[in-house]
PyMOL CGO cylinders between C-alpha atoms (Angstrom):
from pymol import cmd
from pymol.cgo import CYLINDER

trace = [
    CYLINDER, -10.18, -16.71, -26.54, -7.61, -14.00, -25.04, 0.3, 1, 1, 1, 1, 1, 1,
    CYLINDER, -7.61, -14.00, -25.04, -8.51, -11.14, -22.92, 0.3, 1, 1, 1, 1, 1, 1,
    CYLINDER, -8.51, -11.14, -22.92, -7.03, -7.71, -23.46, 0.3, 1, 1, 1, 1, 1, 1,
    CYLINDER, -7.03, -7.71, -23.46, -5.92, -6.01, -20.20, 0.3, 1, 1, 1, 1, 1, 1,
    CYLINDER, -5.92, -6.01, -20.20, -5.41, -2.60, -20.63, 0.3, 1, 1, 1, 1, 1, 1,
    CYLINDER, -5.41, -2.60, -20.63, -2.82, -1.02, -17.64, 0.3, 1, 1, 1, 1, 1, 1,
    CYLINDER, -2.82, -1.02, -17.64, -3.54, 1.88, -15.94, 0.3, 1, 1, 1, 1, 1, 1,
    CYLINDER, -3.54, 1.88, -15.94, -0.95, 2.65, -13.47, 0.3, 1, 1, 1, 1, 1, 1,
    CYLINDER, -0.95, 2.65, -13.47, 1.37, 5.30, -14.17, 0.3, 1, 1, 1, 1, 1, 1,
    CYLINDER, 1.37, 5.30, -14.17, 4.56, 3.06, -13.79, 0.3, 1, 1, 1, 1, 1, 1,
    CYLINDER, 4.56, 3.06, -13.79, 4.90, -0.47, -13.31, 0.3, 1, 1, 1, 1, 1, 1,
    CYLINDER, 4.90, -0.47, -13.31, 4.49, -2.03, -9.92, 0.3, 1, 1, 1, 1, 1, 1,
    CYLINDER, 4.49, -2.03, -9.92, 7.37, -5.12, -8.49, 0.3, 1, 1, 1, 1, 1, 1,
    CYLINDER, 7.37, -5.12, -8.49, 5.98, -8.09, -6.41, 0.3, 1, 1, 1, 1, 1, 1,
    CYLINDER, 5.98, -8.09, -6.41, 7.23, -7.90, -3.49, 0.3, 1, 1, 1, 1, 1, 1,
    CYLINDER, 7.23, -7.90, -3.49, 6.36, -9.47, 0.22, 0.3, 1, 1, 1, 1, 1, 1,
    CYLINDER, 6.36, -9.47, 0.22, 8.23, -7.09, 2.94, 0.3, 1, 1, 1, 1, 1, 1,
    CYLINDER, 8.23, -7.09, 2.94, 6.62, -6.51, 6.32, 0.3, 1, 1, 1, 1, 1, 1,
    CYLINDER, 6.62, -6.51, 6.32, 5.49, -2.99, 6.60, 0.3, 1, 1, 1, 1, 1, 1,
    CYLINDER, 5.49, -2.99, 6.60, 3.45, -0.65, 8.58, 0.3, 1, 1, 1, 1, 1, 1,
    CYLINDER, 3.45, -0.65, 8.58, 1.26, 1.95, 8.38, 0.3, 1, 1, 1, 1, 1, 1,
    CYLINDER, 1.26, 1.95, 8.38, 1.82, 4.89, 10.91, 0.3, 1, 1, 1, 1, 1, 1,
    CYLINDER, 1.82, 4.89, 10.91, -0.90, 7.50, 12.18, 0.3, 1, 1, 1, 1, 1, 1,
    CYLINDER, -0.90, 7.50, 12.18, 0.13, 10.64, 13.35, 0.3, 1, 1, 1, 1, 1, 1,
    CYLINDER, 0.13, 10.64, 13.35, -0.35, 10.11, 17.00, 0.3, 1, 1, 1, 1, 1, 1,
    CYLINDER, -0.35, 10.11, 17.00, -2.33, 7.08, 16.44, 0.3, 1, 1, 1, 1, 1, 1,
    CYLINDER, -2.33, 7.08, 16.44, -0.63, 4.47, 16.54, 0.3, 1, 1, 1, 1, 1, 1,
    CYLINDER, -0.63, 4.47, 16.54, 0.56, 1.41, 14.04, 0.3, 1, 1, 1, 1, 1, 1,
    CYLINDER, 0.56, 1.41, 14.04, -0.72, -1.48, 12.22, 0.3, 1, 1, 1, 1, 1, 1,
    CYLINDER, -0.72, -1.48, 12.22, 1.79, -3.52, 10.79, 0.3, 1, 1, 1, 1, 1, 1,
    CYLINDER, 1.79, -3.52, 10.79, 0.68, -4.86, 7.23, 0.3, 1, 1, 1, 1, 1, 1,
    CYLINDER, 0.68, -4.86, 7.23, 2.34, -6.91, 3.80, 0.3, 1, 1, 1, 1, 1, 1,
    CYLINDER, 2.34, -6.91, 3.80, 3.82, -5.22, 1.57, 0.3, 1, 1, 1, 1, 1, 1,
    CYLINDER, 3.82, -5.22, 1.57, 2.43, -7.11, -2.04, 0.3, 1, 1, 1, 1, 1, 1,
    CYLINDER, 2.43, -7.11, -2.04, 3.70, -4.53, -4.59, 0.3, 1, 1, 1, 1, 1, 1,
    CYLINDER, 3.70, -4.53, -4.59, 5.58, -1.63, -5.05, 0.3, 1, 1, 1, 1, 1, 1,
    CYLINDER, 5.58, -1.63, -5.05, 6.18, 1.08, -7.78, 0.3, 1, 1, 1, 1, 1, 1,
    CYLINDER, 6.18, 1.08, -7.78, 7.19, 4.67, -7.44, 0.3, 1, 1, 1, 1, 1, 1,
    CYLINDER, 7.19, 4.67, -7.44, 3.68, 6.10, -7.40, 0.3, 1, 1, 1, 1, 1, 1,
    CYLINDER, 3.68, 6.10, -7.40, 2.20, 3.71, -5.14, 0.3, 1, 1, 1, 1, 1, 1,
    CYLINDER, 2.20, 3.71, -5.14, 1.86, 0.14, -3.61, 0.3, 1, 1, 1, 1, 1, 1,
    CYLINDER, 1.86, 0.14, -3.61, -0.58, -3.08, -2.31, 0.3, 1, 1, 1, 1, 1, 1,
    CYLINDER, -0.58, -3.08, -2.31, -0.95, -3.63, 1.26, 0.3, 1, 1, 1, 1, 1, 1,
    CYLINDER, -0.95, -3.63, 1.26, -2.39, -6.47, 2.87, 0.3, 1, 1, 1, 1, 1, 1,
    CYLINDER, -2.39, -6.47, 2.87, -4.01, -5.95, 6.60, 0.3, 1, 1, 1, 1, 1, 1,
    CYLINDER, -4.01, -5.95, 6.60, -4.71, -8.42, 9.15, 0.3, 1, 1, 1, 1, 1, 1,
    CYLINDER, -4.71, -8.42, 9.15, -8.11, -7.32, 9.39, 0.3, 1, 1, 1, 1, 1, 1,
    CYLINDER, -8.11, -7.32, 9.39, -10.66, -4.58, 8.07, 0.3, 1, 1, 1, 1, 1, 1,
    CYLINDER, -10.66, -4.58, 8.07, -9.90, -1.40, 9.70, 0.3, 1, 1, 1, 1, 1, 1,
    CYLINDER, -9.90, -1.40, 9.70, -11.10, 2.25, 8.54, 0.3, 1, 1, 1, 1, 1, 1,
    CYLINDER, -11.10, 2.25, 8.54, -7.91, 4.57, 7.48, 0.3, 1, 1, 1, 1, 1, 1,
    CYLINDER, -7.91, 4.57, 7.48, -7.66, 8.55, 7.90, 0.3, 1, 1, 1, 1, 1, 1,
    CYLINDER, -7.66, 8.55, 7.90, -7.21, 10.29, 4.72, 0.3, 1, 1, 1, 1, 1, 1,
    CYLINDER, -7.21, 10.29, 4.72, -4.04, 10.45, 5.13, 0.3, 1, 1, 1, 1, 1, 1,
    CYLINDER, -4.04, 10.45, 5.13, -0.88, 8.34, 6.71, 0.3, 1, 1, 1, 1, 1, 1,
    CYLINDER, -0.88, 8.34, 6.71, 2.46, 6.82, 6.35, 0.3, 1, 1, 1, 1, 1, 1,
    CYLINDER, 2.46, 6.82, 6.35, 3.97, 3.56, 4.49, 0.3, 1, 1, 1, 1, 1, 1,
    CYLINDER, 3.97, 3.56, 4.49, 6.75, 2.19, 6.90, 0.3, 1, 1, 1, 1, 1, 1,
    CYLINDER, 6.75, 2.19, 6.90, 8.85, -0.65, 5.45, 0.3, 1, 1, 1, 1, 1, 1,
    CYLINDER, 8.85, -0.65, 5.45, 11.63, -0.02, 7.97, 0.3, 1, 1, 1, 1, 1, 1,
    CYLINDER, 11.63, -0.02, 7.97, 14.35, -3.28, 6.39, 0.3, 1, 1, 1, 1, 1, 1,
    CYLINDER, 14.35, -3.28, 6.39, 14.61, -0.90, 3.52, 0.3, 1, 1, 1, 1, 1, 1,
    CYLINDER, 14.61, -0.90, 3.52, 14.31, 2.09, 5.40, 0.3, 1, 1, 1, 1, 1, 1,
    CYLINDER, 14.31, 2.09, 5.40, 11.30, 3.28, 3.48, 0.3, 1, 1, 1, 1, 1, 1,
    CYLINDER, 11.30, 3.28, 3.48, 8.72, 5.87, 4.38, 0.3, 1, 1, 1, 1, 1, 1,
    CYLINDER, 8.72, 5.87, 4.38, 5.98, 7.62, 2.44, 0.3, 1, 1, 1, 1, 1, 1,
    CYLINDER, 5.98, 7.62, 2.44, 3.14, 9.70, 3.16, 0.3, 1, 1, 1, 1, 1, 1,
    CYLINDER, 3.14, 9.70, 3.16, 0.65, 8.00, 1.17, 0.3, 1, 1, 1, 1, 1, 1,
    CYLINDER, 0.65, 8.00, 1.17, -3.68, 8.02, 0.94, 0.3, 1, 1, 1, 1, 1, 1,
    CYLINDER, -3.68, 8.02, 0.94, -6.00, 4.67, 0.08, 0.3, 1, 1, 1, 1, 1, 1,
    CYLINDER, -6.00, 4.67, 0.08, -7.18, 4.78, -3.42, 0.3, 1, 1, 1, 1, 1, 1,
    CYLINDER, -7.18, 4.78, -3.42, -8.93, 1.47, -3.59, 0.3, 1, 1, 1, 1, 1, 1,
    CYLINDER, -8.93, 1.47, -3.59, -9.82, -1.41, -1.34, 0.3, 1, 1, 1, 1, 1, 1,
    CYLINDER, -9.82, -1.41, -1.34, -10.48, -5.26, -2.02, 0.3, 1, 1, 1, 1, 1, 1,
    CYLINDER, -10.48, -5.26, -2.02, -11.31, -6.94, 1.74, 0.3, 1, 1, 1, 1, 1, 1,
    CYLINDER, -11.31, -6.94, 1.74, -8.08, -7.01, 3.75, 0.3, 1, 1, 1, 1, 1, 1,
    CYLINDER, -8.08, -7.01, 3.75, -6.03, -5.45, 0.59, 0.3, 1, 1, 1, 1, 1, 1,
    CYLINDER, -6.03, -5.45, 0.59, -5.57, -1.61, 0.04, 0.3, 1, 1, 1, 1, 1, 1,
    CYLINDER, -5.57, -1.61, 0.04, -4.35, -0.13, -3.07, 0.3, 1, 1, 1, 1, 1, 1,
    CYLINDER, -4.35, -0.13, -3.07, -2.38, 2.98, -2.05, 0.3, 1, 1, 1, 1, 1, 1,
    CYLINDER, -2.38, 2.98, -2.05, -0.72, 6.38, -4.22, 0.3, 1, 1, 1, 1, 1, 1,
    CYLINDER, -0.72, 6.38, -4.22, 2.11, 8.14, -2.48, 0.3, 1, 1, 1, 1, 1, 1,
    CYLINDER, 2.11, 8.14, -2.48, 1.45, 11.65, -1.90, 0.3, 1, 1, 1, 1, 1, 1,
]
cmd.load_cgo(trace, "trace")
């Protein structure tokens, strides 16, 4: 028996494992994984549960990467997120 998956991103998403961070304004930083990335968004994984503003910045600074970006979904220490 096969399963039928239907996809709703809007574009496809890479695998990927970079060390990132996300970046408060004023805040301060929490460095996370970086698990996948597309253009519209990407997978984070934290060390820990922590509460996020509405609103921050994906930091992948190897690649020279930065986003402002907003959760969209959460899975324990994983957070789905859509670039703003």
């Amino acid at each position: 028996m096969s399963e039928h998956i239907t996809e709703r991103r809007a574009s496809q998403r890479f695998r990927v494992l970079k060390g990132g961070a996300i970046a408060f304004d004023g805040s301060g930083i929490i460095t996370c994984t970086v698990r996948n990335l597309s253009p519209n968004g990407a997978a984070v994984d934290l060390a820990s549960c922590v509460s996020l503003p509405s609103s921050f910045m994906l930091v992948i600074e190897k690649d020279q990467f930065i986003r402002r970006c907003h959760a969209v979904w959460s899975n324990d220490r994983r957070i789905g997120l859509a670039f703003d």
